[in-house]
N, CA, C and O atoms as CSV, one atom per row, in Angstrom:
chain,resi,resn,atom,element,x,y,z
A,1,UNK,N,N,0.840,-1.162,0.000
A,1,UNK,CA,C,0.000,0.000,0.000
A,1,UNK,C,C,0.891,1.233,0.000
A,1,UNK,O,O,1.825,1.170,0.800
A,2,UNK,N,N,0.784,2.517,-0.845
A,2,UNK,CA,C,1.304,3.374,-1.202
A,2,UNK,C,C,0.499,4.613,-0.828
A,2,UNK,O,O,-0.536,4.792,-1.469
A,3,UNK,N,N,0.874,5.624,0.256
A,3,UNK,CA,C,-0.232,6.789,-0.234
A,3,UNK,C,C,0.583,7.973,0.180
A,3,UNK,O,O,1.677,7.843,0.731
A,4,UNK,N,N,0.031,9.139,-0.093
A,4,UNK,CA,C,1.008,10.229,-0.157
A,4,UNK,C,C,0.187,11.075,0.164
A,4,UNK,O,O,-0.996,10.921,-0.135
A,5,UNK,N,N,0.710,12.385,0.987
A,5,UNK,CA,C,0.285,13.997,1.576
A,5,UNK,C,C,0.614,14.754,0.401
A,5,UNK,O,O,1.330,14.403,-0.537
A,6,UNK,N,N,-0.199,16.195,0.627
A,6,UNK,CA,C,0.632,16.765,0.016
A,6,UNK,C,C,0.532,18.180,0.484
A,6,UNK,O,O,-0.522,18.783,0.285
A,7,UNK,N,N,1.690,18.859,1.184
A,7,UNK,CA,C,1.924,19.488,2.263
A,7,UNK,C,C,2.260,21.277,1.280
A,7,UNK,O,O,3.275,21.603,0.663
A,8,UNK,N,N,1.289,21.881,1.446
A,8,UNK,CA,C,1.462,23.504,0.904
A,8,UNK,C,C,2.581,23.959,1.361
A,8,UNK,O,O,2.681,24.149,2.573
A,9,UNK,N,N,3.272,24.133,0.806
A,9,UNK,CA,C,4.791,24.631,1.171
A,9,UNK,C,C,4.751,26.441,1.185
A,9,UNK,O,O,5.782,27.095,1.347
A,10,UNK,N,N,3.746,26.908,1.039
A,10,UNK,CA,C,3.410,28.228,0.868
A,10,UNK,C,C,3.188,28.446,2.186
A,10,UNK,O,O,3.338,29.631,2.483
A,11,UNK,N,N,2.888,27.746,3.073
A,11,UNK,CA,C,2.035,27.722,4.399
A,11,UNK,C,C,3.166,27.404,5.244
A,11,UNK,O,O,2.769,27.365,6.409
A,12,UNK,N,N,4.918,27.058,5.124
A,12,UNK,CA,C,5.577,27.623,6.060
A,12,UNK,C,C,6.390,27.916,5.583
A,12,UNK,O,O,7.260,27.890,6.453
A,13,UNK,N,N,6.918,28.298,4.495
A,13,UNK,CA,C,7.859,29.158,3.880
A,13,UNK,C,C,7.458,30.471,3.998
A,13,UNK,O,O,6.363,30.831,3.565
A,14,UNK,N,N,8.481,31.477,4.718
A,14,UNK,CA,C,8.299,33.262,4.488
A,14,UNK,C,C,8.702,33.830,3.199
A,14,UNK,O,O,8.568,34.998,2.834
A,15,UNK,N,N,9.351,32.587,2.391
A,15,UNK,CA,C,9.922,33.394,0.883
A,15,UNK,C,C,8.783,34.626,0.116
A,15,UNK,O,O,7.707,34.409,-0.439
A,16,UNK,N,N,9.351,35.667,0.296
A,16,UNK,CA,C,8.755,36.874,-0.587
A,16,UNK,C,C,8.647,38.189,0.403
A,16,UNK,O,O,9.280,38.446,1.427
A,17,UNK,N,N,7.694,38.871,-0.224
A,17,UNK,CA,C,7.782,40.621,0.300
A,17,UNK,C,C,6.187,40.678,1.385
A,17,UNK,O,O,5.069,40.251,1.099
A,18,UNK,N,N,6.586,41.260,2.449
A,18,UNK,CA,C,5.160,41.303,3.050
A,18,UNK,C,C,5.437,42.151,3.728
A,18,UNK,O,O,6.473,42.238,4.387
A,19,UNK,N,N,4.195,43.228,3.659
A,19,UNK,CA,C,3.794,44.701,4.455
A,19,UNK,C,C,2.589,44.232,5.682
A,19,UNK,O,O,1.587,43.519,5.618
A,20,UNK,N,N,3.164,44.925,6.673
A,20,UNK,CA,C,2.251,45.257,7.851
A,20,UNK,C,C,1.017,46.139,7.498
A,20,UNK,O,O,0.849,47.246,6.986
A,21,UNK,N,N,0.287,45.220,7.967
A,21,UNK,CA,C,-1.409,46.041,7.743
A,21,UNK,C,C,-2.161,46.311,8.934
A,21,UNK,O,O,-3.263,46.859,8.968
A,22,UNK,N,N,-1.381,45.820,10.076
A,22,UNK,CA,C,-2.538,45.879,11.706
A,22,UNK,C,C,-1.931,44.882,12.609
A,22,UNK,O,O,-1.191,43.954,12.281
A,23,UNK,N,N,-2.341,45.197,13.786
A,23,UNK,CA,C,-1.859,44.353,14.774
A,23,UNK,C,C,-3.153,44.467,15.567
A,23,UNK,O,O,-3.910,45.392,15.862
A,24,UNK,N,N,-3.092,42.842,15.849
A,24,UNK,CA,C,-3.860,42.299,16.481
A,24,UNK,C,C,-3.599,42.256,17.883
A,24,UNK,O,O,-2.458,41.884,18.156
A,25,UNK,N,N,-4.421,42.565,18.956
A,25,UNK,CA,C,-4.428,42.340,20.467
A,25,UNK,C,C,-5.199,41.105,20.791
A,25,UNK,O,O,-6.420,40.956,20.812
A,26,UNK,N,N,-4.100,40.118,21.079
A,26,UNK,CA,C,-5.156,38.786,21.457
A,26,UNK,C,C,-5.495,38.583,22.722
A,26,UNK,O,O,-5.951,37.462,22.950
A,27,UNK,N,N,-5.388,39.563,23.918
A,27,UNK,CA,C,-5.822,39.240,25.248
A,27,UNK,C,C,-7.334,40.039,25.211
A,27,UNK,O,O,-8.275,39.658,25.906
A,28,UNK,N,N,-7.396,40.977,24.470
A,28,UNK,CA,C,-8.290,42.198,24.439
A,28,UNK,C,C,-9.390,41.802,23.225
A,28,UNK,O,O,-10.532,42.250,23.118
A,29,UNK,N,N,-8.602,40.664,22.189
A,29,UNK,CA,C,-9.288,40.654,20.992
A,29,UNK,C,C,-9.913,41.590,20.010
A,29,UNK,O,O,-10.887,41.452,19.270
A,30,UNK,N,N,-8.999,42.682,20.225
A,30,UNK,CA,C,-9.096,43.939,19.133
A,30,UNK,C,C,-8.003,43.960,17.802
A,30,UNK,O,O,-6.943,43.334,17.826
A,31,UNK,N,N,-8.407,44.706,16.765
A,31,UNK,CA,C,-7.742,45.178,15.768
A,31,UNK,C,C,-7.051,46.614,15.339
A,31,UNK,O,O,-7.680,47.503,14.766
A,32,UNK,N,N,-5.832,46.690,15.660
A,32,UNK,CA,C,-5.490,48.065,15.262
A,32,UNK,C,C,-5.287,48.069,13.498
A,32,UNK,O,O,-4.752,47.079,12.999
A,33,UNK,N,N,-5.610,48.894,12.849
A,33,UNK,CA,C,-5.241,48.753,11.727
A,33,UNK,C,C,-3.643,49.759,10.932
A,33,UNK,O,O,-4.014,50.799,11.477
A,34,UNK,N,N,-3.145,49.930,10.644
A,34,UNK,CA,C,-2.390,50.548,10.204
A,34,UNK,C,C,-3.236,52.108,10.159
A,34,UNK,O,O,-4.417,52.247,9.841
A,35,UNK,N,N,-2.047,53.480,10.669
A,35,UNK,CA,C,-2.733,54.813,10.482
A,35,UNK,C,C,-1.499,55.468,10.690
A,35,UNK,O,O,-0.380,55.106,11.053
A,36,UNK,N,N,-2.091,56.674,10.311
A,36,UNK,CA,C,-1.044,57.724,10.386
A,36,UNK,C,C,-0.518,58.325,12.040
A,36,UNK,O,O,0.374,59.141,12.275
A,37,UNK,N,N,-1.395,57.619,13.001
A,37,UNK,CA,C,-1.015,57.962,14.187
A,37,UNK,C,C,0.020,57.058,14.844
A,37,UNK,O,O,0.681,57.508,15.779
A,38,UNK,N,N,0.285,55.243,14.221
A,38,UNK,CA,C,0.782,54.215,14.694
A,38,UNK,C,C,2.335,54.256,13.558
A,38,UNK,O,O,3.382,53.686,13.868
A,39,UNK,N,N,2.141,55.046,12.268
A,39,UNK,CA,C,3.247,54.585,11.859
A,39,UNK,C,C,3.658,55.663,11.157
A,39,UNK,O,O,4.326,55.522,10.132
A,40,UNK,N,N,3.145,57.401,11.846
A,40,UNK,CA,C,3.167,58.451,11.185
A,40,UNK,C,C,3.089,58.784,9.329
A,40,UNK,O,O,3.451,59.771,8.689
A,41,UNK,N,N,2.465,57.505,8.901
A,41,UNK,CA,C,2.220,57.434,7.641
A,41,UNK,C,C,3.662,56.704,6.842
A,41,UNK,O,O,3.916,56.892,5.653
A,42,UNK,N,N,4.426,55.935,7.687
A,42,UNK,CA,C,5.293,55.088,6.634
A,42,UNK,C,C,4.875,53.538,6.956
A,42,UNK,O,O,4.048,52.969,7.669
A,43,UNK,N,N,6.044,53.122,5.913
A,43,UNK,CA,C,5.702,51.772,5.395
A,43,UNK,C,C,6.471,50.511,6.583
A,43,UNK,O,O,7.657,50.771,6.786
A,44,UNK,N,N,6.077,49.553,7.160
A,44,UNK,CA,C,6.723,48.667,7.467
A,44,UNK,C,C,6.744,47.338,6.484
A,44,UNK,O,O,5.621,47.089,6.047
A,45,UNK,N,N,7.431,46.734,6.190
A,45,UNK,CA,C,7.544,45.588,5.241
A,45,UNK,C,C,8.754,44.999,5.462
A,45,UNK,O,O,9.669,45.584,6.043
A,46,UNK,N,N,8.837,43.740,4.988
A,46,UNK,CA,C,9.936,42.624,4.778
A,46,UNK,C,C,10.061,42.078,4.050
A,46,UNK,O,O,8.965,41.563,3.827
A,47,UNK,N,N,11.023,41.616,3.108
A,47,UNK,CA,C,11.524,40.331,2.471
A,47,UNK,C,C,12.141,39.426,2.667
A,47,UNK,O,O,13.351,39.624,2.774
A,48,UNK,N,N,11.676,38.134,2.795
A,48,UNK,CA,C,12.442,36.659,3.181
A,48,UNK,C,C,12.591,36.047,1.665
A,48,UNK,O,O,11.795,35.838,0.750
A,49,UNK,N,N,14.399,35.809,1.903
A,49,UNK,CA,C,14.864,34.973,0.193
A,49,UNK,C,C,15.132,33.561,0.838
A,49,UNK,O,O,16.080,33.463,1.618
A,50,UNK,N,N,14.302,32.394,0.537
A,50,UNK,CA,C,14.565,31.401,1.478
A,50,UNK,C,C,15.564,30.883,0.876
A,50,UNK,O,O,16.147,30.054,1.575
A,51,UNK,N,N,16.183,31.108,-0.586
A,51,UNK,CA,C,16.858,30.701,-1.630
A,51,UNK,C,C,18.458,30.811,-1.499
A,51,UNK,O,O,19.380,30.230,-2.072
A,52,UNK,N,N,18.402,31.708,-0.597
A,52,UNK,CA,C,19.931,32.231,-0.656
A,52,UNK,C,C,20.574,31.285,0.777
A,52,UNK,O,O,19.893,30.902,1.729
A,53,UNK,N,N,21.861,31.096,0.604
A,53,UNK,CA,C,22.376,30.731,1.854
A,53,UNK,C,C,23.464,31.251,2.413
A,53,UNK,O,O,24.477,31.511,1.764
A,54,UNK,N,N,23.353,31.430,3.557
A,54,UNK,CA,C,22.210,31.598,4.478
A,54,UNK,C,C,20.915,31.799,4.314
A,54,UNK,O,O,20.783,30.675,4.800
A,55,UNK,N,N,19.696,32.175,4.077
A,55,UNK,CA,C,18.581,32.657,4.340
A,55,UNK,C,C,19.116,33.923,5.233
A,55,UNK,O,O,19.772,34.035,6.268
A,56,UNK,N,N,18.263,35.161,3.945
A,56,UNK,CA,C,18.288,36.754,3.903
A,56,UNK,C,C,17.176,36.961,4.258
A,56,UNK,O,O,16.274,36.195,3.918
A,57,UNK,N,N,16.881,38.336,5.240
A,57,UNK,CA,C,16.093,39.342,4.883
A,57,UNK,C,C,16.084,40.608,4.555
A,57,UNK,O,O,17.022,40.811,3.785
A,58,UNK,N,N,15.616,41.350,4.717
A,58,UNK,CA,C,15.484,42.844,4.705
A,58,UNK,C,C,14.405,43.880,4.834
A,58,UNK,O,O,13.310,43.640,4.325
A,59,UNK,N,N,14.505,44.419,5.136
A,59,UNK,CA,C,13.176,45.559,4.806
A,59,UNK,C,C,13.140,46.794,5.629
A,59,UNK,O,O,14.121,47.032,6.334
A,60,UNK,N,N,11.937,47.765,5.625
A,60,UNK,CA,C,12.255,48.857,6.275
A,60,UNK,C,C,11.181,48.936,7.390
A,60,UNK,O,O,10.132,48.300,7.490
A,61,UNK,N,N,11.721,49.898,8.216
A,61,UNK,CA,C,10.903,49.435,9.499
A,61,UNK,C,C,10.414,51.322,9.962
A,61,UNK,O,O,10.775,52.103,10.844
A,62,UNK,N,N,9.651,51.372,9.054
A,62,UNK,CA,C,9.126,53.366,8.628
A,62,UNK,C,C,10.376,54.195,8.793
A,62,UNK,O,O,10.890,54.425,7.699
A,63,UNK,N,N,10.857,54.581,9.547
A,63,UNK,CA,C,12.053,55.529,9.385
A,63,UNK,C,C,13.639,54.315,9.355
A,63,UNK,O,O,14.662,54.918,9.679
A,64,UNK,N,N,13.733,53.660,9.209
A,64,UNK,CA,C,14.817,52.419,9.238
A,64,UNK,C,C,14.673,51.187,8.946
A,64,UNK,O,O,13.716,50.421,9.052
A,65,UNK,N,N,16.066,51.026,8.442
A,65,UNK,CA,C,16.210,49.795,7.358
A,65,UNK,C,C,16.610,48.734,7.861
A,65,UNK,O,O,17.396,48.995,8.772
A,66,UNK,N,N,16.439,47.486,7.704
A,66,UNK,CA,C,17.197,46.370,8.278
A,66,UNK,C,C,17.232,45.363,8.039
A,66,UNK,O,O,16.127,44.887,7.781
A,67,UNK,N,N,18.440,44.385,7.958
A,67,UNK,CA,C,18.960,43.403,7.369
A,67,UNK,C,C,19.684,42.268,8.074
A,67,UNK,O,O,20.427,42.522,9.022
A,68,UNK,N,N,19.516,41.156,7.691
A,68,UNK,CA,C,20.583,40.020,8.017
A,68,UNK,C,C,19.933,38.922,7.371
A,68,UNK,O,O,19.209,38.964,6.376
A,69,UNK,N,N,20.428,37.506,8.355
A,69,UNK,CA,C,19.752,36.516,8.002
A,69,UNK,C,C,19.288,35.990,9.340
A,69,UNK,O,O,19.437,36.396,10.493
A,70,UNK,N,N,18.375,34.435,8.536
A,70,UNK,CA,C,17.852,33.549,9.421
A,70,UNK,C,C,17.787,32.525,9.599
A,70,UNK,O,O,18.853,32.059,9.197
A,71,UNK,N,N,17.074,31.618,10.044
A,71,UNK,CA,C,16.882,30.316,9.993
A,71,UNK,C,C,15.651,29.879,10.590
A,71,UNK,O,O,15.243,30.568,11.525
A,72,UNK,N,N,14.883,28.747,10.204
A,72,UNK,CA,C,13.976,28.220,10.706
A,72,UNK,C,C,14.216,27.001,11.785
A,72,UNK,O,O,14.806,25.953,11.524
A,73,UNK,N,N,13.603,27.379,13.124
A,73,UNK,CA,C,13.720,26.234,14.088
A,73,UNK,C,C,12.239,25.717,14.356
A,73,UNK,O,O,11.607,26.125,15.330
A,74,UNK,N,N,11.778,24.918,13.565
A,74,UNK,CA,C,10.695,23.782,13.956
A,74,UNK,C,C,9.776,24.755,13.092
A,74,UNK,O,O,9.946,25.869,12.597
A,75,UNK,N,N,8.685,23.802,13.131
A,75,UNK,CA,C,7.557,24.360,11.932
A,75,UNK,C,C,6.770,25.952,12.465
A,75,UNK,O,O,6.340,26.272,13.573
A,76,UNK,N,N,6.797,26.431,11.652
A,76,UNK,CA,C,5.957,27.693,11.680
A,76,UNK,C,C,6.898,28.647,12.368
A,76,UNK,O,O,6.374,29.758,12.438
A,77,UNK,N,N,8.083,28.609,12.893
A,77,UNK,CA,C,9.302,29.142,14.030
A,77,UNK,C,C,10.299,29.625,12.832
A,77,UNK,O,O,10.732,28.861,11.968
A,78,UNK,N,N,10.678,31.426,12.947
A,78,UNK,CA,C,12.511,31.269,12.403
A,78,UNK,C,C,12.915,32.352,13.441
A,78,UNK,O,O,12.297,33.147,14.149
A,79,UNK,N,N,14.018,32.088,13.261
A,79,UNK,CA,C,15.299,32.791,14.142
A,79,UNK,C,C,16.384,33.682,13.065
A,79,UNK,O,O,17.037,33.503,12.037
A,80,UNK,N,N,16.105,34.651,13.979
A,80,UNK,CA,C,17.069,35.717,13.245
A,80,UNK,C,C,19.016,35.210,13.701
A,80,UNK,O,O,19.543,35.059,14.803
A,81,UNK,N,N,19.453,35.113,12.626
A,81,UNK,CA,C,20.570,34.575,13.162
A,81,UNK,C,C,21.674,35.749,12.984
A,81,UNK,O,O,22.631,35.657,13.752
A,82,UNK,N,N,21.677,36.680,12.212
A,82,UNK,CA,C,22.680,37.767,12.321
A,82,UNK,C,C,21.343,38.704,11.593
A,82,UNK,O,O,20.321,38.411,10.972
A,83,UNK,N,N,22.196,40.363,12.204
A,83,UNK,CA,C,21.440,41.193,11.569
A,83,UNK,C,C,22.206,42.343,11.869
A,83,UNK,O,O,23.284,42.461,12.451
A,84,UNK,N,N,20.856,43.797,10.967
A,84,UNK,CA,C,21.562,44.957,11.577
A,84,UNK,C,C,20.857,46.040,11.097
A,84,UNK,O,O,20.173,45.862,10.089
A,85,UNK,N,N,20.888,47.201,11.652
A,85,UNK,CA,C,19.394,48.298,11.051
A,85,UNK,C,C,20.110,49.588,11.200
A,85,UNK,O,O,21.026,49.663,12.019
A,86,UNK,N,N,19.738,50.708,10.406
A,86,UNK,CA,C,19.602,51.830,10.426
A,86,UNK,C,C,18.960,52.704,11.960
A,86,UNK,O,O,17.948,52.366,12.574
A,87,UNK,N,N,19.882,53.879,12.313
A,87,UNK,CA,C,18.942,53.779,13.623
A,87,UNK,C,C,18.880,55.496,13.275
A,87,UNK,O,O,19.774,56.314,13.496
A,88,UNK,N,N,17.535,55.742,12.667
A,88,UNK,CA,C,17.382,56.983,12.587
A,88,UNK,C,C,16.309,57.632,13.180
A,88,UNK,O,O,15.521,56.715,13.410
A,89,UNK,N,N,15.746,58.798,13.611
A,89,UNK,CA,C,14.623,59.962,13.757
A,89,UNK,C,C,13.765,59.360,14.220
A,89,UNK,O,O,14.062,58.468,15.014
A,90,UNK,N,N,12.711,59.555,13.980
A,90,UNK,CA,C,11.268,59.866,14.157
A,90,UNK,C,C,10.789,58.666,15.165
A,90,UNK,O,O,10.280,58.940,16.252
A,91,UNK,N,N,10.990,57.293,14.720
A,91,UNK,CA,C,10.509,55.810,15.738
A,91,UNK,C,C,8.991,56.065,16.546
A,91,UNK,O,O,8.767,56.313,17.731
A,92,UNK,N,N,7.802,55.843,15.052
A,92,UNK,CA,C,6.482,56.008,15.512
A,92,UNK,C,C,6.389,54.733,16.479
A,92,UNK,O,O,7.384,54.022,16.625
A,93,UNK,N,N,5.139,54.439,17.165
A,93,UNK,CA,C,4.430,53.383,17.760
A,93,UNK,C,C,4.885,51.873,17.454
A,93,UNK,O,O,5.366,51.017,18.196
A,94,UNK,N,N,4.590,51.864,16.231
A,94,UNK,CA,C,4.220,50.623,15.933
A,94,UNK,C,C,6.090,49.731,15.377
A,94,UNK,O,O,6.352,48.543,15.190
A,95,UNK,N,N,6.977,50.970,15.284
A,95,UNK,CA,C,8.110,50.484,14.777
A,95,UNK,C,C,9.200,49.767,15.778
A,95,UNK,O,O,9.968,48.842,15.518
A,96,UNK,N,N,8.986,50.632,17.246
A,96,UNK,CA,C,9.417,49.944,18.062
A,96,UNK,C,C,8.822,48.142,18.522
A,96,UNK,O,O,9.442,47.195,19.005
A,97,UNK,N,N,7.582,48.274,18.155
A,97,UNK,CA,C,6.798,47.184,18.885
A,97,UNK,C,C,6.726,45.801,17.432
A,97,UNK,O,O,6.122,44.732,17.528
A,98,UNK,N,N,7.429,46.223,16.359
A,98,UNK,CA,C,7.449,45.390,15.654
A,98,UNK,C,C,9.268,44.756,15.705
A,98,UNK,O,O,9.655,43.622,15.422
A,99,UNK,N,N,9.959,45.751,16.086
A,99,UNK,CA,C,11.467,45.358,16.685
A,99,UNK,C,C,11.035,44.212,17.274
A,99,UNK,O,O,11.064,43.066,16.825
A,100,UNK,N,N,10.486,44.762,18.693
A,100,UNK,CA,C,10.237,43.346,19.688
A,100,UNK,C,C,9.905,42.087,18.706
A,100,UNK,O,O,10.690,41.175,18.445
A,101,UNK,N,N,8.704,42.216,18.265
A,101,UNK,CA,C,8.235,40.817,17.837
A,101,UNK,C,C,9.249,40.319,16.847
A,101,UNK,O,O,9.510,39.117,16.901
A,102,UNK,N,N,9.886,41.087,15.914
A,102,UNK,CA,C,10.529,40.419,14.978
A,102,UNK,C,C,12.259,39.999,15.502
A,102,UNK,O,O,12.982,39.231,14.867
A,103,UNK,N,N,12.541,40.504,16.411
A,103,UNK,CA,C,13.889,40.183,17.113
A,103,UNK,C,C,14.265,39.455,18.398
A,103,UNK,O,O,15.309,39.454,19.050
A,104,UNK,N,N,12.436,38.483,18.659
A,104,UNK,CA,C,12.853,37.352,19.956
A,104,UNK,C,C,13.380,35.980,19.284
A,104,UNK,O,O,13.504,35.551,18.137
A,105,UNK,N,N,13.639,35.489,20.665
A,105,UNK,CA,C,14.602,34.575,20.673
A,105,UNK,C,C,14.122,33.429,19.389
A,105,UNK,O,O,14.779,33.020,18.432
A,106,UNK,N,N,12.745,33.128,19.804
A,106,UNK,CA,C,12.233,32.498,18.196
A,106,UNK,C,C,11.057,33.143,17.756
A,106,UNK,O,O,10.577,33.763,18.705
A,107,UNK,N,N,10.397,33.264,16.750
A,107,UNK,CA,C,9.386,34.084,16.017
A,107,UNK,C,C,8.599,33.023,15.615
A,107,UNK,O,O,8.820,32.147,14.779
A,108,UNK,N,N,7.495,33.261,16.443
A,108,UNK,CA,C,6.208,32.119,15.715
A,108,UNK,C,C,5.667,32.520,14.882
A,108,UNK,O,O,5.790,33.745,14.868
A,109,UNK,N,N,4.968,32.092,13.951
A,109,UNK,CA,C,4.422,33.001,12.643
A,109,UNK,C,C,2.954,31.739,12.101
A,109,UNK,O,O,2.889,30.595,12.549
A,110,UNK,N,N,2.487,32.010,11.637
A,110,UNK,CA,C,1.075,31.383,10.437
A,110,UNK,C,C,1.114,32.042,9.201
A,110,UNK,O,O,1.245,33.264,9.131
A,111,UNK,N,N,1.024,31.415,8.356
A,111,UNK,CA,C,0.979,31.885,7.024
A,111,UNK,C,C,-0.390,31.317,6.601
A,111,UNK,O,O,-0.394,30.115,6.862
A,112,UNK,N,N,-2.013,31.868,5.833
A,112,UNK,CA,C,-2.620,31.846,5.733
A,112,UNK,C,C,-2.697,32.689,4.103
A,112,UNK,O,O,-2.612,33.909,3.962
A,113,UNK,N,N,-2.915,31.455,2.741
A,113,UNK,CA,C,-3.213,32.369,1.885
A,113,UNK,C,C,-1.884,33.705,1.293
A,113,UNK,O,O,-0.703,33.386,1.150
A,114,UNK,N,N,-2.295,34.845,1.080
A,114,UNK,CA,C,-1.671,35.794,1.659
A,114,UNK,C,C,-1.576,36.923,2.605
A,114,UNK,O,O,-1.603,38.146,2.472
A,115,UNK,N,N,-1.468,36.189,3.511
A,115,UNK,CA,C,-1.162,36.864,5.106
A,115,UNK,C,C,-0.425,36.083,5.682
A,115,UNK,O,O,-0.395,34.854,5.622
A,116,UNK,N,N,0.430,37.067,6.482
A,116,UNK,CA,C,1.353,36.546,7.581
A,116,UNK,C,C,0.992,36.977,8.810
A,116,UNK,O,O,0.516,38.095,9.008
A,117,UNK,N,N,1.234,35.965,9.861
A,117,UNK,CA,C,0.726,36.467,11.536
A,117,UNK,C,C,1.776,36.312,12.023
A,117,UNK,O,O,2.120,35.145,12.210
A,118,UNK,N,N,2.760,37.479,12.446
A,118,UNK,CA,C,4.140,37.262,13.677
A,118,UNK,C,C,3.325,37.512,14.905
A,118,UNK,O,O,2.529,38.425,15.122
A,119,UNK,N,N,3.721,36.417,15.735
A,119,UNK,CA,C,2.980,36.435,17.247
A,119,UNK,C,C,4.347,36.715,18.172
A,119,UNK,O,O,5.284,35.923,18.077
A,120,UNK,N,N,4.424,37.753,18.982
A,120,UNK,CA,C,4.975,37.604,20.400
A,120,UNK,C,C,5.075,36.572,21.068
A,120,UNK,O,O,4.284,35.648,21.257
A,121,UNK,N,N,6.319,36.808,21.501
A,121,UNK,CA,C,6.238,35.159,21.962
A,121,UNK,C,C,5.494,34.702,23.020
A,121,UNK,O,O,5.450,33.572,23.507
A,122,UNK,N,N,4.850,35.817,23.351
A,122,UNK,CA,C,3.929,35.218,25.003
A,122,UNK,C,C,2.440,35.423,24.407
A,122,UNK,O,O,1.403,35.355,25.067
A,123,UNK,N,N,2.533,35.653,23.213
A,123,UNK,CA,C,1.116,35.263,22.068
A,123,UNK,C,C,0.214,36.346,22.517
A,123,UNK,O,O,-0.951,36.130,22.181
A,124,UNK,N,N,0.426,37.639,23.290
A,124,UNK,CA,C,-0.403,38.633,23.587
A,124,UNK,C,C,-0.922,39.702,22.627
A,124,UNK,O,O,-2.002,40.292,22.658
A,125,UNK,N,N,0.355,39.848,21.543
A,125,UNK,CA,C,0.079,40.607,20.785
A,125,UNK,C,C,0.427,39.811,19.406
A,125,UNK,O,O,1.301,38.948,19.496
A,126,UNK,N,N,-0.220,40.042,18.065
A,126,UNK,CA,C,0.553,39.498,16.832
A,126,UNK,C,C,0.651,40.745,15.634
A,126,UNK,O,O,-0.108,41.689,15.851
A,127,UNK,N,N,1.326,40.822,14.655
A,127,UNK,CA,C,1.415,41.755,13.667
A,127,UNK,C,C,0.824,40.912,12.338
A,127,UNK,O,O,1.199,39.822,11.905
A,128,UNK,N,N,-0.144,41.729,11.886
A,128,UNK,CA,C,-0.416,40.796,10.408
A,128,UNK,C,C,0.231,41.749,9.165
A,128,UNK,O,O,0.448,42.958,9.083
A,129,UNK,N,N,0.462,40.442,8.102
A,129,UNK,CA,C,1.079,41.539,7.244
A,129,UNK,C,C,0.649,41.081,6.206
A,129,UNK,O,O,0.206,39.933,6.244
A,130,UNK,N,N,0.636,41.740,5.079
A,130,UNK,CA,C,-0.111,40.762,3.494
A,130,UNK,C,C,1.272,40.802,2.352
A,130,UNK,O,O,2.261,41.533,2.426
A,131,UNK,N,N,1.014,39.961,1.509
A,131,UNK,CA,C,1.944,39.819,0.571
A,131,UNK,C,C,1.772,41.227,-0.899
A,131,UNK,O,O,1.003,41.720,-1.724
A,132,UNK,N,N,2.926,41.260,-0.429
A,132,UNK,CA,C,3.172,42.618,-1.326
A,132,UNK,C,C,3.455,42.265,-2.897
A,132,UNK,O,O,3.660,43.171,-3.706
């Protein structure tokens, strides 16, 4: 007997470009959405090249840029393994609080479709982001 899965590889690979659209409060179960008061009107986004090795990212984080690589530890989990950012001006709301989530020790994530969910690691807060 022979039978076979067949496992969406879209659903834990981060390969590609994805912008922050809102963050979710999961103790409170509210939605912030992206505004000009949380990110003084710039862009947060990322790119994961799962292709390259190491595994790259990059992207900008509204007033600053930032880069390194990563790695994935266990399903739906990666780890930033080197990095490094621009440290300039302005640092609305939401840029500091996406540092946190995107720079703990491991980064849980869901990939749904196109959306991404980075969860805190104590799962209180998550950032969603859509594919750019």
């Amino acid at each position: 007997m022979l039978s076979c899965t067949y496992d969406d590889i879209s659903k834990v690979t981060l390969h590609g470009t994805w912008t922050v659209v809102a963050l979710k409060d999961l103790v409170n179960e509210t939605i912030e959405y992206k505004s000009e008061a949380n990110t003084y009107g710039g862009e947060i986004w990322v790119s994961f090249n799962d292709r390259s090795n190491p595994r790259e990212y990059d992207g900008k984080n509204i007033s600053n840029s930032f880069f390194g690589s990563y790695t994935y530890v266990g399903l739906q989990k990666m780890k930033v393994l080197q990095g490094g950012m621009t440290e300039v001006g302005r640092n609305p709301p939401w840029e500091k609080l996406f540092n946190k989530a995107f720079y703990q020790a491991e980064v849980p994530f869901v990939i749904e479709q196109d959306s991404l969910t980075i969860y805190f690691s104590n799962r209180t807060k998550a950032f969603v982001l859509v594919r750019k």
